[in-house]
SEKE-791931 format. One record per residue (C-alpha): x, y, z; residue in three letters. Coordinates in steps of 0.5 Angstrom, whole numbers, padded with zeros to 4 digits, always signed. Each point is the difference from the previous one (the first is absolute). Example, Ala and Ser with C-alpha at 12.3 -4.5 7.8 and 13.67 -1.06 7.14 Angstrom:
+0025-0009+0016ALA/+0002+0007-0002SER/
//
This chain:
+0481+0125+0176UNK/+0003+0000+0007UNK/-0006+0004+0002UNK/-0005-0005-0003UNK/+0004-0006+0003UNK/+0000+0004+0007UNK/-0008+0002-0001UNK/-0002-0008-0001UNK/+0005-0002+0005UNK/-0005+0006+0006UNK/-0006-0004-0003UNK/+0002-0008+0001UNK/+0005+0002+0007UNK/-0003+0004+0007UNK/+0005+0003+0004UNK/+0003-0004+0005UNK/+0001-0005-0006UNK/+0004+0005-0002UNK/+0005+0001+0005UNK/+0006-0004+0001UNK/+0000-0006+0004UNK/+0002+0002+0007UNK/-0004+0006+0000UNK/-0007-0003-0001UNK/-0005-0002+0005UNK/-0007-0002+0001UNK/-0002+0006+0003UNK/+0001+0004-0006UNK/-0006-0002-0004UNK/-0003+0003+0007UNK/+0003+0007+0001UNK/+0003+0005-0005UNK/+0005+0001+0004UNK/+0003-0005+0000UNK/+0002+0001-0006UNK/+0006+0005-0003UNK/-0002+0007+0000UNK/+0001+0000-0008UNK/-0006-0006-0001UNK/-0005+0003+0005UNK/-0004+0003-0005UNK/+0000-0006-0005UNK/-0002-0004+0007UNK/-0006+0004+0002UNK/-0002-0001-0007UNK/+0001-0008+0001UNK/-0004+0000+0006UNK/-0007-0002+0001UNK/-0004+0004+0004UNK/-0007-0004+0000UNK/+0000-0005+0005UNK/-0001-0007-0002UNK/-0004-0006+0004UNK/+0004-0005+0002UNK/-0001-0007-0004UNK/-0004-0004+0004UNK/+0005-0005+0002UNK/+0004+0006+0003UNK/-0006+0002+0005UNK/+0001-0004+0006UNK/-0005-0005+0002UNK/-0001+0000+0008UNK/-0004+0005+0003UNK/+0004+0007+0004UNK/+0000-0004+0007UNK/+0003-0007-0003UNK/+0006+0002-0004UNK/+0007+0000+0001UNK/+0004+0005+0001UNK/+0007+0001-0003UNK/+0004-0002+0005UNK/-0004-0007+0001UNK/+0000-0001-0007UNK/+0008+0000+0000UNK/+0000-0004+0007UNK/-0005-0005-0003UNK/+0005-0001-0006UNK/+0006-0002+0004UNK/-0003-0006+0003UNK/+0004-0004-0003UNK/+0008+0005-0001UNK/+0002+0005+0003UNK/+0000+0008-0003UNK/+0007+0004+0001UNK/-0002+0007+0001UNK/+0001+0002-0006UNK/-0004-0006-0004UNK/-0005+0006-0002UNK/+0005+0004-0004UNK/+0003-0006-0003UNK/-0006-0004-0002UNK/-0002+0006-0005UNK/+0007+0001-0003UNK/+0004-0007+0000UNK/-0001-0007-0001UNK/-0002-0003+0007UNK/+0001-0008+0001UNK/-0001-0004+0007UNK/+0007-0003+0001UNK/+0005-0004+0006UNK/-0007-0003+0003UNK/+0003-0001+0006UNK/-0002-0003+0008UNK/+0001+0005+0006UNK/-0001-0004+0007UNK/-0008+0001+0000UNK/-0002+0002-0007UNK/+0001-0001-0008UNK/+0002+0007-0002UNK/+0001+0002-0008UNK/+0003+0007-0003UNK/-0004+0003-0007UNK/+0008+0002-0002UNK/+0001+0006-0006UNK/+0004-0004-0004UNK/+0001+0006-0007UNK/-0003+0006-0002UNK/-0006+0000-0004UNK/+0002+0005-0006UNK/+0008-0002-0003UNK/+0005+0002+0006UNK/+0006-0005+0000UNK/+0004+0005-0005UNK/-0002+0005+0005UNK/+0000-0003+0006UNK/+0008-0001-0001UNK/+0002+0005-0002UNK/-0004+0003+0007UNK/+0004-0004+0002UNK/+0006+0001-0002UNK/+0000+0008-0001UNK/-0007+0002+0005UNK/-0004-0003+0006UNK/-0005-0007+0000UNK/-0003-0002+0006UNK/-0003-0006+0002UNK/-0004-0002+0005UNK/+0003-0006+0003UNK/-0005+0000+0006UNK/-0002-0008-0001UNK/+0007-0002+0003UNK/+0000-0003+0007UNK/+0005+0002+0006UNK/+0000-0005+0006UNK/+0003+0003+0006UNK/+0004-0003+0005UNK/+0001+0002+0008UNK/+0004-0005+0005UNK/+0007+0001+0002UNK/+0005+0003-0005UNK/+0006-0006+0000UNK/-0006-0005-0001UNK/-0004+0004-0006UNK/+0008+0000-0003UNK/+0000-0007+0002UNK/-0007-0001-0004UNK/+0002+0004-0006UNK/+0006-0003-0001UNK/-0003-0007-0001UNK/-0004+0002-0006UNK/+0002+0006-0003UNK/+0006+0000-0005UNK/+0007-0003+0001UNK/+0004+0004-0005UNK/+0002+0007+0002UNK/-0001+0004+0008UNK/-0006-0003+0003UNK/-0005+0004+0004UNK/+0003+0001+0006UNK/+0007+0003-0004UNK/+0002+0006+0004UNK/-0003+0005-0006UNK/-0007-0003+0000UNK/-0001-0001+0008UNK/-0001+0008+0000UNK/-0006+0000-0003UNK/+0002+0005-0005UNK/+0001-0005-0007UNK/-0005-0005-0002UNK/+0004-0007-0002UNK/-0003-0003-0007UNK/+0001-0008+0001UNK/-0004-0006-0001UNK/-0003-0005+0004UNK/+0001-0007+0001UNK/-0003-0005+0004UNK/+0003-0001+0007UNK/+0007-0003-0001UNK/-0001-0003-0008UNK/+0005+0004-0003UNK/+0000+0001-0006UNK/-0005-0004-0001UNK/-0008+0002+0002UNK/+0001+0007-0003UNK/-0007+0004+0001UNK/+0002+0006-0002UNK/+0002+0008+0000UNK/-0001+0004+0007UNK/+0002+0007+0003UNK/+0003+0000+0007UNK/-0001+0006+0004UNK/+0002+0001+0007UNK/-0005+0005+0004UNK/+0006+0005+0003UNK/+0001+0000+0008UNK/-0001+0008+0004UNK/+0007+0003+0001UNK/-0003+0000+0008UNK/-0002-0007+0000UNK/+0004-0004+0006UNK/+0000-0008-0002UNK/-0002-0003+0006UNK/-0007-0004-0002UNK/-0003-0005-0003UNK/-0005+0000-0005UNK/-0006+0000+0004UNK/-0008-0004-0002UNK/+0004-0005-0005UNK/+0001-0008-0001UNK/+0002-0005-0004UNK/-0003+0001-0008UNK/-0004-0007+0002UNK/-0006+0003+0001UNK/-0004+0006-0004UNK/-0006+0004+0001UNK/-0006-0001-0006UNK/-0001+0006-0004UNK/+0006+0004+0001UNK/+0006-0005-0002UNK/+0003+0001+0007UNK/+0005-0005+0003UNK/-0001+0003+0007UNK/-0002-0002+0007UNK/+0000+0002+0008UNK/+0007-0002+0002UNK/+0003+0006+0005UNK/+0008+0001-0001UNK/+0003-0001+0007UNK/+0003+0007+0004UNK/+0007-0002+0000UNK/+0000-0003-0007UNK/+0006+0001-0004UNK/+0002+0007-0001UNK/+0004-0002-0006UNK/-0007-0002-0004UNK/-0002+0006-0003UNK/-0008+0000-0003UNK/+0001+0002-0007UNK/-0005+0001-0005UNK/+0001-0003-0008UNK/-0004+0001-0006UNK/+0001-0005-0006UNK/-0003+0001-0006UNK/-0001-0004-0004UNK/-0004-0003-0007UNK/-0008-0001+0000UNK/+0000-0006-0003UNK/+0006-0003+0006UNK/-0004+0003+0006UNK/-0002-0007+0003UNK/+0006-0003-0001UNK/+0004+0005+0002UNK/-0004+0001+0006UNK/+0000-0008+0001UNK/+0008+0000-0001UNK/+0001+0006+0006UNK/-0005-0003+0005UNK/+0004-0007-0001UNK/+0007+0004-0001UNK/-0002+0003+0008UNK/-0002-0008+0003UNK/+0007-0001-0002UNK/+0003+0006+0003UNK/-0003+0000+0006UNK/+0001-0008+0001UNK/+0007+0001-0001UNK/+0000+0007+0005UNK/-0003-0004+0006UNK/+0005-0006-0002UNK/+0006+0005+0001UNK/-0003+0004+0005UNK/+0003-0002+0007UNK/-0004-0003+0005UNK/-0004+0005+0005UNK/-0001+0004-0006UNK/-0007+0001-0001UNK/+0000+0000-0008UNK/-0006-0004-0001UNK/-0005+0007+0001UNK/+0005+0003-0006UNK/-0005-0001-0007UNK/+0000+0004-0007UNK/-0006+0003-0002UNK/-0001-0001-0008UNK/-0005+0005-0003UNK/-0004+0001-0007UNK/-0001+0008+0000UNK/-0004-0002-0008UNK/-0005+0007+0000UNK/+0004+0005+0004UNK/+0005+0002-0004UNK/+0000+0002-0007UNK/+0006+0002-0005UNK/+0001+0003-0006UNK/+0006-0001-0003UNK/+0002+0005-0006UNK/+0007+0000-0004UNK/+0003+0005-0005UNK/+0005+0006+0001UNK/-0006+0005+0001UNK/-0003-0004+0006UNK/+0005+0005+0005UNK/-0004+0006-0003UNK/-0007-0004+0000UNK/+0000-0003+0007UNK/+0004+0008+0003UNK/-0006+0003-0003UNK/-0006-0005+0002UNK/+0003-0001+0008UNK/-0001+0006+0004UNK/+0005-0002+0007UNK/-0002+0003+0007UNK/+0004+0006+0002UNK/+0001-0003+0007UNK/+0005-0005-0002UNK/+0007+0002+0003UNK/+0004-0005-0003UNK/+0006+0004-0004UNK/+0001-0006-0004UNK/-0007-0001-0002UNK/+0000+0008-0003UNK/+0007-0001-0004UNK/-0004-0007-0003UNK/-0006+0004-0002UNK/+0002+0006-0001UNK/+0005-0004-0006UNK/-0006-0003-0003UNK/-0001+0006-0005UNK/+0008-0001-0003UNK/+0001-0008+0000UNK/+0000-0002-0007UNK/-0002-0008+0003UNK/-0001-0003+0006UNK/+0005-0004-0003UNK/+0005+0005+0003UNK/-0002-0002+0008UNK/+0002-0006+0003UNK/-0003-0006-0002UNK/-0007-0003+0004UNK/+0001+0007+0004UNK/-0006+0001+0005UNK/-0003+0007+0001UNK/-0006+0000+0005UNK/-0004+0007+0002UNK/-0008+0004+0000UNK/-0002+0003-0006UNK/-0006+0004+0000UNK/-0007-0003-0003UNK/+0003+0002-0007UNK/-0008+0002-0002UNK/+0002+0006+0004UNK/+0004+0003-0006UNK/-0003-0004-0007UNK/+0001+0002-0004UNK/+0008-0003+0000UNK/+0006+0004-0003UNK/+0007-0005-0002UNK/+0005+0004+0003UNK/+0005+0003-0004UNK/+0008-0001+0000UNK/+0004+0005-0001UNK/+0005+0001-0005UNK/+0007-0001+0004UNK/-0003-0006+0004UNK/+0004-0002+0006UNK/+0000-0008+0003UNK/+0001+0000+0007UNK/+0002-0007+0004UNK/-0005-0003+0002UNK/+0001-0005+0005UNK/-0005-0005+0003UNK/-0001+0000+0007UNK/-0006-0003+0006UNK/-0002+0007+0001UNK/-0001+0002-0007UNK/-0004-0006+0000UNK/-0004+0001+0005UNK/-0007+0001-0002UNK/-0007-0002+0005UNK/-0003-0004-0005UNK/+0002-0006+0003UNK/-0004+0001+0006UNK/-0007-0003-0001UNK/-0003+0005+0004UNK/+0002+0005-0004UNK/-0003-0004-0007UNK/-0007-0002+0003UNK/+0000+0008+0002UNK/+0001+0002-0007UNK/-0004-0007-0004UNK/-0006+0006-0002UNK/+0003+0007-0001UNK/-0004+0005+0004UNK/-0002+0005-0004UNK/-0003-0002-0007UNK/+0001+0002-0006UNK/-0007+0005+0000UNK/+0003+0002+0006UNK/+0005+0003-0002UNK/-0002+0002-0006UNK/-0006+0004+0004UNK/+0007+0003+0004UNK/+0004+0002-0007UNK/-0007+0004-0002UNK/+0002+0005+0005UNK/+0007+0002-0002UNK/-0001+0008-0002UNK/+0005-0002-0005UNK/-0003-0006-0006UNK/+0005-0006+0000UNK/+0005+0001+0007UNK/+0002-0006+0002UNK/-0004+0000+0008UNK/+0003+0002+0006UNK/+0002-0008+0005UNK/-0005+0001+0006UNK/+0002-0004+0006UNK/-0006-0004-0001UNK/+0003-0002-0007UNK/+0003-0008+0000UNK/+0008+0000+0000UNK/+0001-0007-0004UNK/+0007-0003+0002UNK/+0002-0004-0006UNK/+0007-0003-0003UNK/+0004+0001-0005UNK/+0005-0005-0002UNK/+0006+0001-0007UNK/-0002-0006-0006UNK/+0003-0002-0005UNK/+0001-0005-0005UNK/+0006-0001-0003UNK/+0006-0006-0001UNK/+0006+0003+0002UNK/+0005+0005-0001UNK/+0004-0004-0005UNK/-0007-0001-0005UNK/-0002+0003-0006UNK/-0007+0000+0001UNK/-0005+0005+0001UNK/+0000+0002+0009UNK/-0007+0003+0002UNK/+0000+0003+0006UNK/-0006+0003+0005UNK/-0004+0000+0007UNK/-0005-0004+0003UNK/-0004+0003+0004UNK/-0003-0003+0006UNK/-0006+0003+0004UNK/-0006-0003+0005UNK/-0008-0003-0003UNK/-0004+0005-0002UNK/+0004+0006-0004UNK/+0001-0003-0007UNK/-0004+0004-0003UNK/+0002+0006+0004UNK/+0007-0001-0002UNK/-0002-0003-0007UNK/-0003+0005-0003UNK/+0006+0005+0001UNK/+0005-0005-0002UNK/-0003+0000-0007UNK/-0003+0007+0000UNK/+0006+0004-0003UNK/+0001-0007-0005UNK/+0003-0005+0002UNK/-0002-0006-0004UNK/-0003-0006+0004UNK/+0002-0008-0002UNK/-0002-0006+0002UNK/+0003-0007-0001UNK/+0002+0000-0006UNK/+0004+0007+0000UNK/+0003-0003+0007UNK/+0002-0007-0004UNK/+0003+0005-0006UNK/+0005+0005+0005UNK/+0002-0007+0003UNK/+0002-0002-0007UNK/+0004+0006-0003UNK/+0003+0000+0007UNK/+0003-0007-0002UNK/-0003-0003+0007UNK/-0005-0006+0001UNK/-0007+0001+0001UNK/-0005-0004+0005UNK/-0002-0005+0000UNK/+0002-0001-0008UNK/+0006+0000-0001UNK/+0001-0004+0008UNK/+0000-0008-0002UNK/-0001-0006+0005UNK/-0005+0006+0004UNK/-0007-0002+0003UNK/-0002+0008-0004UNK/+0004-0003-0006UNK/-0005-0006-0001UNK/-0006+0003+0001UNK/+0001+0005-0005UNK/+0003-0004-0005UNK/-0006-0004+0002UNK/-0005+0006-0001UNK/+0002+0002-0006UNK/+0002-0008-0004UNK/-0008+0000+0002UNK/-0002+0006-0004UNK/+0006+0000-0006UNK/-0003-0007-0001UNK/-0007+0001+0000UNK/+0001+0006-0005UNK/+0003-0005-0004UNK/-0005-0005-0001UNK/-0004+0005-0001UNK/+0003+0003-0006UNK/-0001-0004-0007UNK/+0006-0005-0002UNK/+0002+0003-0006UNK/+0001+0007+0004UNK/+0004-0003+0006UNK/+0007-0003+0001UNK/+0001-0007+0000UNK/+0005-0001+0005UNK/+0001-0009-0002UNK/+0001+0002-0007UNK/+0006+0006+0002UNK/+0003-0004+0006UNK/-0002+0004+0006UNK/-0001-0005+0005UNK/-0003+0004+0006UNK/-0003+0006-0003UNK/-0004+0002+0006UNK/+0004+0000+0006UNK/+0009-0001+0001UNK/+0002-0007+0001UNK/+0005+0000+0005UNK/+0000-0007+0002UNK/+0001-0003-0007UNK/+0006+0006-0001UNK/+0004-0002+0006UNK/-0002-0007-0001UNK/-0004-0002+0005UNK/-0006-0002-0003UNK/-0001-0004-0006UNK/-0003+0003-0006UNK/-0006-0001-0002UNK/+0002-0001-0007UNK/+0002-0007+0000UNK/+0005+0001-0007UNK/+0004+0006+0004UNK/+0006-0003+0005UNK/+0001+0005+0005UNK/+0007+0002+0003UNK/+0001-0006+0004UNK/-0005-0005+0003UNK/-0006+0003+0004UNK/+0000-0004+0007UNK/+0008-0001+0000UNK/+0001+0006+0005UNK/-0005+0003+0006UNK/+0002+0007-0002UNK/-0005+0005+0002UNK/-0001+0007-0004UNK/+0002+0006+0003UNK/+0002+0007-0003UNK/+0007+0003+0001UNK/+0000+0007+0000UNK/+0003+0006+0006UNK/+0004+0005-0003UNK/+0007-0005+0002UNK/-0004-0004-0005UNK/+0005+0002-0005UNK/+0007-0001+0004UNK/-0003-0007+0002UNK/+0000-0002-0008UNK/+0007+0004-0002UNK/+0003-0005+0006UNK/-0004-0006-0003UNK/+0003+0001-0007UNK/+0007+0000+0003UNK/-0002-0006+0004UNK/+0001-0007-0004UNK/-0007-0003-0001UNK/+0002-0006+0005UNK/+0000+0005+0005UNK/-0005+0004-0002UNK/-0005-0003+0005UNK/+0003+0000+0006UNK/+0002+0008-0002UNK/-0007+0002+0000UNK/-0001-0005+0006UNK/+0006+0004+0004UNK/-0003+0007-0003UNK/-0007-0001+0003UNK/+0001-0004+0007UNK/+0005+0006+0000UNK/-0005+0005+0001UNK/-0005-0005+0004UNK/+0006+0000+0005UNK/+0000+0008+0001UNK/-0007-0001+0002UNK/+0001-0005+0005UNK/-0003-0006-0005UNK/+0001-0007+0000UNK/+0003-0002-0007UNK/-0005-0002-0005UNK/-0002-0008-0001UNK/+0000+0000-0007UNK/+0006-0004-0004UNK/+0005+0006-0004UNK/-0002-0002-0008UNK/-0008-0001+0002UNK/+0002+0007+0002UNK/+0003+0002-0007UNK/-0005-0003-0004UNK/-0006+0003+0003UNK/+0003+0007+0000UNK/-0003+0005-0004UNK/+0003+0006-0001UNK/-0003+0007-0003UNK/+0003+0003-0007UNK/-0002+0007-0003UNK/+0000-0001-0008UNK/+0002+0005-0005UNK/-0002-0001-0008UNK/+0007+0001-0005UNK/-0004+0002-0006UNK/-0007+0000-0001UNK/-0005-0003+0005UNK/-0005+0001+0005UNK/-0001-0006+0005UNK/-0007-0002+0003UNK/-0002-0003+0007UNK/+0002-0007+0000UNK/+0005+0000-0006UNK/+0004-0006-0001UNK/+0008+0001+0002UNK/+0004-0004-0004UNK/+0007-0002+0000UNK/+0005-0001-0005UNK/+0006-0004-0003UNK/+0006+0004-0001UNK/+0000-0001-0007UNK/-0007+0003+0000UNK/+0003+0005+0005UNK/+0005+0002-0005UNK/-0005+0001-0006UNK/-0004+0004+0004UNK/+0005+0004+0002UNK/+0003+0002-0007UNK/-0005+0004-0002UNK/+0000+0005+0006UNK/+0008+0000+0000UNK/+0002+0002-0007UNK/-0003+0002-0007UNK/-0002-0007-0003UNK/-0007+0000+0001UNK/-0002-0008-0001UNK/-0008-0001+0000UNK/-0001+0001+0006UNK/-0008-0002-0002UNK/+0002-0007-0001UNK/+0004-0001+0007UNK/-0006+0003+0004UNK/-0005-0006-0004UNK/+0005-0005+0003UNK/-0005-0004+0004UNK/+0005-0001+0007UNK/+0000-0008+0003UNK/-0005+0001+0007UNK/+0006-0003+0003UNK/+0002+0007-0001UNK/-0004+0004+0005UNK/+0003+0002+0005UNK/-0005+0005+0003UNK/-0006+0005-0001UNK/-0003+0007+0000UNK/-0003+0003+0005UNK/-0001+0008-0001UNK/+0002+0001-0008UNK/-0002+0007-0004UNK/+0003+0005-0003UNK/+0004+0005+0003UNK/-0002+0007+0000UNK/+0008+0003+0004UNK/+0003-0005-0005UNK/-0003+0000-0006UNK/+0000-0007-0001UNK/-0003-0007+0003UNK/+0002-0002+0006UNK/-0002-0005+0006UNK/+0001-0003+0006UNK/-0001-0008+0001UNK/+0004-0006+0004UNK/+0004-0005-0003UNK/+0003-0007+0003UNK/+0006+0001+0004UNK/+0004-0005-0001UNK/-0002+0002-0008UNK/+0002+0007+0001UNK/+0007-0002+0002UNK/+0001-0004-0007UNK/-0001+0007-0004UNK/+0005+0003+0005UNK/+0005-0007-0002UNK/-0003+0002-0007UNK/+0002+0007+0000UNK/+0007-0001+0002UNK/+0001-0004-0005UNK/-0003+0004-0005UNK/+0004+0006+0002UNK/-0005+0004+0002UNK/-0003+0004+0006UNK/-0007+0000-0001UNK/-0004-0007+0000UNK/-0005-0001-0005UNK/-0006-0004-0001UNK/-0005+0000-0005UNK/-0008+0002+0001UNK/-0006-0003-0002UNK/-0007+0003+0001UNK/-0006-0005+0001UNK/-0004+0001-0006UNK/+0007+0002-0005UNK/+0003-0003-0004UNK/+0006+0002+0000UNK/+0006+0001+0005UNK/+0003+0007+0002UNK/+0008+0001+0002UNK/+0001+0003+0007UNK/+0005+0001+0006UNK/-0002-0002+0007UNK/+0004+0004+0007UNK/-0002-0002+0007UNK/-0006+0003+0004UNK/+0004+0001+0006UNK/-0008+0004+0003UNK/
//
């Protein structure tokens, strides 16, 4: 019966369908050989040697001298987005959408973004994650250079970037040898205006430079030149200017979706800095001619940014360093490479900057290996381990085409006496400067939740596929949004611009997708969709933050809201840093009279640090507008969606709800969960829920009132007990599930 049932399945499978998921290609309906060994002979029997016309719809219709070529082809299909480099490999395996639409200073620029694999990799793309490598090309983030005088790019950033924690100009980020994760605000609206996340990173200065001059060809960030996103003008810097202001080089980081605001934000942060620096300058000083010169460096730099365990032996196997670098440090740090079990074992936000040979020079690629007794030596950042020349922009526009192609070299690798030996570097063979910087996502040391680490590598335009194609040789698998949003979700930290109300990225995804979910539920036939008015679901589309915190009306007339809307001019903002968490504990042991002025003295507290002026706004309008960021953990059963409905509850409920889980009486629980809760009750929602594949149970990540956050602590106390407890909703569910909500302190 087996020989029959493998008979029948050899008459209705070929091949390649055979093989397991991850092992099948296209071309193997082509090629014999790209099948295995053991099923070549079954393959030349599939193969069919008569050649068939193409269909007519196939053929071309242009003569030999009118058609296009492939590359006009592609060209013509960009007029409206832009391609990564590697848009081709990803177009025929992943899921590809047009999205973060956003302006540059001349045109109107769209990336078609890998959002998930076309065959079934969530499990799979996890636990590469967690126990292998995953790579993802993040080529479609922006970096904007800033050059002018090191105090005034302090001065500059310290205007918009984050409060909470050092700054970047603390003394271990100056260096250049750490990246700073921060977030940007608008210039001097703390904690107001917030825009979104940023990667800060200062190009290390030479041992050998003196600083005796200013930054020269520089102005103030007024002006820009159409086509590059330049701030820039002529104004030469004097000779005996002030040999304090060391020209420095910054690189900011930062999210697609944020890139004109961000960029708007730092050109108006430098007026400020400048105007302030001309006012203190002492009369005489020729200070007017010092400028900042702000740059969008979008289509010269590309990143890949893989995560997981492996990815030390993945990347020491793909990157070949040249032998000519004399650096000590750099020769400890790569030669440990092979032993480290995570890049989590080296500083955070670490940067390695050296030259790699073209990595097609020894394709195909071999992971490097750890040894049985590996040995972890300390690796500590340094400006020279840091070091790389790709920050130079000579250096990247000679490497934007490679010098040899890929025939060429193939050409070369045919003349080894012996098959398959990797080629010999010539002197005419391009050296790539490329820079390697620690990533991890994780909440903190004290958390449970799952902590992911890896690299992200930064190299010059034009090497994607190069590096592409070796990176994800040996295996790797490769991810696109989707898998990114699931490692922020297991690592228990928020994702952009999702999980980041009151942001200009947040409304216009939330937007985007209230558009698409409505439209498929107005398609869909009424007896199979959920009737949202019957199951008390008052906004199902989108969250709604104004009614929560009471500062609009609702629209159901027959719903009050917490207090009248218009009795306050409060306006919504979202507390969150990581003193986030030190700040509430000081609140809840603050009498609720004094609560106001408390976050007031907080907040002002940090402006002053930054030399700010104290905020305008009256103390209870700022507690009444806080919205604070909460992560949500299931009691029993559950697991939470977007947009479910948080929910508080009374003691009494409290009580109840408690008495299953904490002793051996099991009341019905079925009848608790199908209490339908007052909308009074609503307290926040949910914006990234699922279930937890390193927990095993559902988890979420939402944001609820302040001011209704610090009731469940009183609650809490009262009750006895250590954990908050809430009750949740999904938007289409009838019932309501018990669960635990802690601080996001990310």
């Amino acid at each position: 019966m087996q020989g029959a049932m493998k008979q029948h399945a050899s008459s209705t499978q070929r091949v390649w369908q055979s093989l397991p998921r991850h092992l099948r290609r296209r071309a193997a309906s082509h090629d014999v050989r790209r099948v295995p060994l053991r099923l070549r002979d079954r393959a030349r029997q599939e193969m069919n040697s008569v050649q068939k016309k193409a269909p007519a719809r196939l053929r071309p219709q242009r003569g030999k001298d009118k058609r296009l070529s492939r590359t006009e082809t592609f060209l013509k299909r960009q007029r409206d987005k832009s391609w990564l480099e590697t848009h081709i490999w990803h177009a025929k395996r992943m899921r590809m959408e047009n999205m973060w639409g956003y302006r540059l200073v001349c045109s109107t620029r769209r990336f078609p973004i890998a959002v998930t694999p076309t065959e079934k990799a969530f499990r799979p793309s996890h636990r590469a994650s967690v126990h292998g490598a995953i790579l993802h090309d993040a080529s479609y983030q922006t970096i904007i250079q800033l050059q002018g005088p090191e105090h005034i790019l302090r001065t500059v950033l310290d205007t918009c970037c984050d409060l909470q924690g050092p700054g970047p100009g603390a003394k271990r980020y100056l260096p250049g040898a750490r990246t700073l994760d921060t977030y940007i605000y608008e210039p001097g609206y703390y904690p107001f205006g917030l825009i979104g996340p940023a990667t800060i990173f200062w190009r290390p200065l030479p041992t050998s430079q003196v600083p005796s001059t200013v930054p020269q060809d520089i102005s103030a960030p007024g002006s820009q030149k159409s086509g590059k996103g330049k701030g820039k003008g002529k104004a030469k810097a004097p000779e005996n200017s002030d040999p304090d202001a060391l020209h420095r080089t910054v690189w900011v980081r930062i999210h697609p979706a944020t890139s004109e605001t961000v960029f708007a934000a730092l050109r108006t942060s430098a007026s400020l800095a400048l105007d302030a620096a001309r006012k203190a300058a002492a009369p005489g000083t020729q200070i007017d001619e010092i400028g900042v010169e702000l740059e969008d460096l979008s289509g010269q730099l590309n990143a890949f940014e893989i995560m997981g365990p492996k990815a030390n032996q993945v990347l020491k196997g793909a990157l070949s360093p040249v032998s000519q670098d004399s650096r000590d440090d750099f020769n400890k740090f790569w030669t440990s490479m092979t032993d480290l079990q995570t890049s989590g074992s080296v500083p955070r936000g670490m940067i390695i900057g050296f030259k790699v040979l073209d990595p097609r020079l020894k394709f195909p690629p071999k992971n490097a290996k750890p040894s049985a007794t590996p040995a972890s030596p300390i690796i500590i950042p340094s400006a020279t381990l840091a070091q790389s020349d790709l920050w130079e922009e000579s250096t990247r526009d000679s490497l934007r085409k490679p010098r040899y192609k890929k025939k060429d070299l193939d050409e070369r690798r045919s003349k080894n006496l012996v098959p398959g030996t990797p080629l010999s570097p010539l002197r005419q063979d391009n050296r790539v400067p490329v820079l390697l910087i620690q990533r991890s996502a994780e909440r903190g040391a004290a958390s449970k939740d799952l902590a992911l680490h890896g690299w992200t590598l930064l190299l010059p335009a034009g090497w994607s596929i190069p590096f592409f194609s070796s990176l994800t040789f040996t295996g790797t698998r490769v991810g696109g949004q989707r898998e990114r949003q699931t490692q922020a979700f297991e690592a228990g930290t928020a994702y952009f611009p999702r999980d980041y109300p009151f942001c200009a990225a947040h409304d216009a995804f939330v937007s985007a997708r209230e558009t698409e979910e409505s439209a498929r539920w107005e398609r869909t036939p009424p007896a199979k969709r959920a009737n949202y008015k019957r199951l008390g679901t008052r906004s199902p589309w989108r969250a709604d933050w104004g009614v929560v915190l009471g500062l609009e009306a609702s629209k159901d007339a027959d719903v009050p809201t917490q207090r009248e809307a218009g009795d306050s001019d409060a306006q919504p903002w979202l507390l969150r840093g990581p003193t986030v968490r030190g700040l509430i504990a000081r609140l809840h042991t603050t009498p609720p009279p004094g609560r106001s002025a408390a976050l007031t003295d907080e907040l002002n507290g940090l402006r002053r640090r930054r030399t700010m002026d104290p905020l305008a706004v009256a103390p209870t309008a700022l507690l009444l507008g806080a919205l604070v960021r909460v992560r949500i953990t299931m009691c029993t059963r559950g697991k939470p969606q977007d947009l479910g409905i948080i929910y508080a509850v009374d003691d009494a409920e409290a009580r109840m709800w408690r008495r299953p889980h904490g002793s051996e009486e099991d009341p019905d629980e079925v009848a608790l969960a199908e209490v339908k809760p007052p909308q009074t009750s609503i307290i926040g929602y949910i914006t990234t829920g699922n279930f937890s594949l390193s927990h095993g149970e559902g988890r979420a990540v939402g944001a609820v009132s302040l001011l209704r956050f610090l009731e469940l602590g009183e609650q809490a106390q009262r009750l006895a007990s250590k954990e908050l407890f809430v009750k949740v909703r999904d938007r289409d569910g009838q019932q309501c599930r018990a669960a635990h909500v802690e601080i996001l302190d990310v």
